[in-house]
N, C-alpha and C positions, 0 to 999 in steps of 0.2 A: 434546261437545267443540267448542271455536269453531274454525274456522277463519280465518286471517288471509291472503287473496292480498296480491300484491305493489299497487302504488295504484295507482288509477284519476282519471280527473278527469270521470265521465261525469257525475254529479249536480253537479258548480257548473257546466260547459257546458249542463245543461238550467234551472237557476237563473239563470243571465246571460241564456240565450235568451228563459224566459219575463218576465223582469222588462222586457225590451227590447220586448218587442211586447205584453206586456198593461198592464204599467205598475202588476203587483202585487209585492207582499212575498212573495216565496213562501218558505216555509222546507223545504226540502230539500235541504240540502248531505248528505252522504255520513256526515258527522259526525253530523248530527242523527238517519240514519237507526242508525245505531251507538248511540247512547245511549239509544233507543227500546226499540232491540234489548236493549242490556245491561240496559236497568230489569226487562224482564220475563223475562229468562234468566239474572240476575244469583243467585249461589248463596245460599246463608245469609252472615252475618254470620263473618268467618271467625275460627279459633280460635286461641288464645291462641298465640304464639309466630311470627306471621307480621310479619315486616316490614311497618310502613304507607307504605312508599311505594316498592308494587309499581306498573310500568307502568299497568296498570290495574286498577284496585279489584275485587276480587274473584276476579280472575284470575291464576293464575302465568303468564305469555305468553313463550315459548319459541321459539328461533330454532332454524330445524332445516335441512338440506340435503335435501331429498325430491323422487324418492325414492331413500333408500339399503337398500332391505331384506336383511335383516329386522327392520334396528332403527327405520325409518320410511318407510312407505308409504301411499299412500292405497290403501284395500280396495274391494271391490265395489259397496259402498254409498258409495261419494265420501267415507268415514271418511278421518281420519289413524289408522292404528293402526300395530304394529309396537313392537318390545321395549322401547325407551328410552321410548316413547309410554307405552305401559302403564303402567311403572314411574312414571313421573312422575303419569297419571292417580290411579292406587293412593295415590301419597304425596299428592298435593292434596288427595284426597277427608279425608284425615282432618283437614284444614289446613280443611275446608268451602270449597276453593277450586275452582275450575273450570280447563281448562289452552286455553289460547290459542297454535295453532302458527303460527309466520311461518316461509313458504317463504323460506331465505334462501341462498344459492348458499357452497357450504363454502369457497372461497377469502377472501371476506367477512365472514365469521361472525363473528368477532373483534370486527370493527370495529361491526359493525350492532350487537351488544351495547353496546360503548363507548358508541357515539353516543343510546342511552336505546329501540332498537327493541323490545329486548326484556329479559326480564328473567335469564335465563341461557340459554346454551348447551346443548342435546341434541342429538349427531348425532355416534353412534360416535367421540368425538372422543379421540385419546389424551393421554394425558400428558408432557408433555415440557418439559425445563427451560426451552427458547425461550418456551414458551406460556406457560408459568408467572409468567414476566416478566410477562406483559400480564396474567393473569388469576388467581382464584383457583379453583383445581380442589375436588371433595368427594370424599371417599374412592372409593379404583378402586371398579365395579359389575361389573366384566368383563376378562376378560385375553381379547389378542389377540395372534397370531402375525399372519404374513403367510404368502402362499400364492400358488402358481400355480393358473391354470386353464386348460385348452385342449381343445379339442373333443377327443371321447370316440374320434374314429378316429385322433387322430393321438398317443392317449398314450404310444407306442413311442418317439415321437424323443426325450421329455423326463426324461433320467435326472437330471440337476442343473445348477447354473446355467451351466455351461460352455455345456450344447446350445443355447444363446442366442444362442450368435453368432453374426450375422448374418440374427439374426429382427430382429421387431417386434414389443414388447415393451408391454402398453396399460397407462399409469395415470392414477389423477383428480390432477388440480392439485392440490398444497399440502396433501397428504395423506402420512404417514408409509411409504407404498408407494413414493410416488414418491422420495422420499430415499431412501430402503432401494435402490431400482432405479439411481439414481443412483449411487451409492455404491458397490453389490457387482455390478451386470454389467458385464460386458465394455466395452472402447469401442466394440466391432467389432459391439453388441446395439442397434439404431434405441428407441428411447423415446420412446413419442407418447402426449402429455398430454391427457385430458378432462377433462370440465368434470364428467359424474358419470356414478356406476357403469352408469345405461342406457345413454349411447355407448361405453362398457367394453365389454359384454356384446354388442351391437350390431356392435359395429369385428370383434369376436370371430367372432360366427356367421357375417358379411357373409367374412370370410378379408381384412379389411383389416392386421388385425394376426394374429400366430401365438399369445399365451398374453397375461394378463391377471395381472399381479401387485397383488393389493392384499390388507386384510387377513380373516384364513382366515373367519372367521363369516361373511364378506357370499361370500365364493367359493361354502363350501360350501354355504350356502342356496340359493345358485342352482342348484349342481350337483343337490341332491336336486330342486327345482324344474321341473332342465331332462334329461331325460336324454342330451343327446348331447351333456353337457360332464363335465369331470370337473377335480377336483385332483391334481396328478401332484406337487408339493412344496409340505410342509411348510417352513416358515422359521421358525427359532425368534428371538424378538426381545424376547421379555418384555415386550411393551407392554400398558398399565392404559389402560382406557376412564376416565372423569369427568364428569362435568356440570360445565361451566365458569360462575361466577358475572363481577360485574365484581371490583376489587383493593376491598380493603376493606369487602365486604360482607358481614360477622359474621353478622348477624340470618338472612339468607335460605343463606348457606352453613350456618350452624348447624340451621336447618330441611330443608335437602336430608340433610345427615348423620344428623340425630334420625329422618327419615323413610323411608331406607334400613337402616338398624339396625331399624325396626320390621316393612321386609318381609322381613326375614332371619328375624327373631323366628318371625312368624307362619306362615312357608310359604311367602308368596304369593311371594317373589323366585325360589325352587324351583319353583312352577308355569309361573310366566314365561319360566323358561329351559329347561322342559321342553318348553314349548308349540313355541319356537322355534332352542332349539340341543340338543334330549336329546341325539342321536346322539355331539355334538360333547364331552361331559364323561367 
């Protein structure tokens, strides 16, 4: 799998240096070392039903908010892997395409798609009629509730959203938790915004915040993860996960939906979700 950081300008700053004091042509801009790269990593020829004019040739390139686990994380070995990961690698490979992730910060995400960064949306993203304006969604892969979480000695005080007030309440930016928090607590409940689930979990152990609202799969992955946190509520909300495309793009929303239908077929959406949410079905 490639990986995509955020940009750098370290190769045209050693390119202007060296042209300035040797007085040669040098060809290594950042770009050229990229194309290098994709000639000799570049997949097969890919197969019939892919859009030609993905971001980059060969590659489905994926904008992701990471890390959110367990639907994306970087693992032990400086991987991306993690649920929505998987599933997408699973579906390229029969596409003979390769998946390309852009670290992109979830408040953003929308937009960095629009503007051509990347080719769709992966990153627990739900469904909602607001979104759906800007984007086209592929069929749910995942239903979400929302969920409290709070350290494991204090799950006495949290019978329901009442015992809230007058806490501090953690959720990420522009994320369907935070509206849900907005929305059903208290006024008399503090609500302090992150940017992603690590300073969640983080604000959490530190006792900067008392419970951590956002949605149950990323809760309870952690809880099993972490043992001195726990889920003390359930929220039921009926929200459907998607991979977001841009408006208008048939060819590659048609190829996300063909290629989810075919891990349902085969198993492998079953092994997936056994891998990282059994407990939770």
């Amino acid at each position: 799998m490639v990986k995509m950081r955020k940009p750098f300008r370290v190769g045209l700053f050693f390119c202007l240096f060296s042209l300035f004091f040797a007085g040669l042509i040098v060809s290594c801009s950042s770009d050229d070392d990229d194309a290098d790269e994709d000639a000799s990593a570049a997949p097969a020829v890919p197969s019939a039903g892919v859009p030609d004019h993905l971001v980059r040739k060969g590659y489905l390139t994926v904008c992701s908010d990471i890390p959110y686990p367990p639907f994306e994380y970087e693992d032990e070995d400086g991987e991306y892997s993690g649920f929505d990961i998987d599933l997408l690698r699973a579906l390229a490979h029969e596409k003979n395409l390769e998946v390309a992730i852009v670290d992109t910060e979830f408040e953003g995400i929308l937009l960095n798609m629009a503007v051509g960064t990347c080719d769709m949306v992966a990153s627990a993203l739900t469904i909602t009629e607001e979104r759906a304006k800007q984007v086209d969604f592929t069929q749910s892969y995942l239903q979400a509730d929302q969920s409290l979480l709070v350290m494991a000695d204090r799950v006495d005080e949290f019978g329901d959203l009442a015992d809230l007030e007058g806490k501090v309440v953690a959720v990420q930016g522009g994320t369907t938790g935070e509206m849900y928090a907005r929305k059903e607590l208290s006024k008399r409940t503090q609500i302090k915004s992150y940017p992603g689930a690590g300073e969640l979990f983080a604000a959490l152990e530190s006792g900067v915040v008392d419970a951590v609202l956002q949605d149950l799969p990323v809760n309870a992955y952690r809880a099993v993860q972490s043992s001195n946190m726990r889920v003390v509520l359930f929220l039921p909300t009926g929200e459907l996960y998607g991979f977001a495309v841009k408006k208008g793009e048939k060819a590659l929303l048609q190829m996300l939906n063909d290629g989810l239908d075919e891990l349902h077929a085969n198993g492998m959406y079953d092994d997936f979700y056994r891998k990282y949410f059994g407990r939770l079905r």
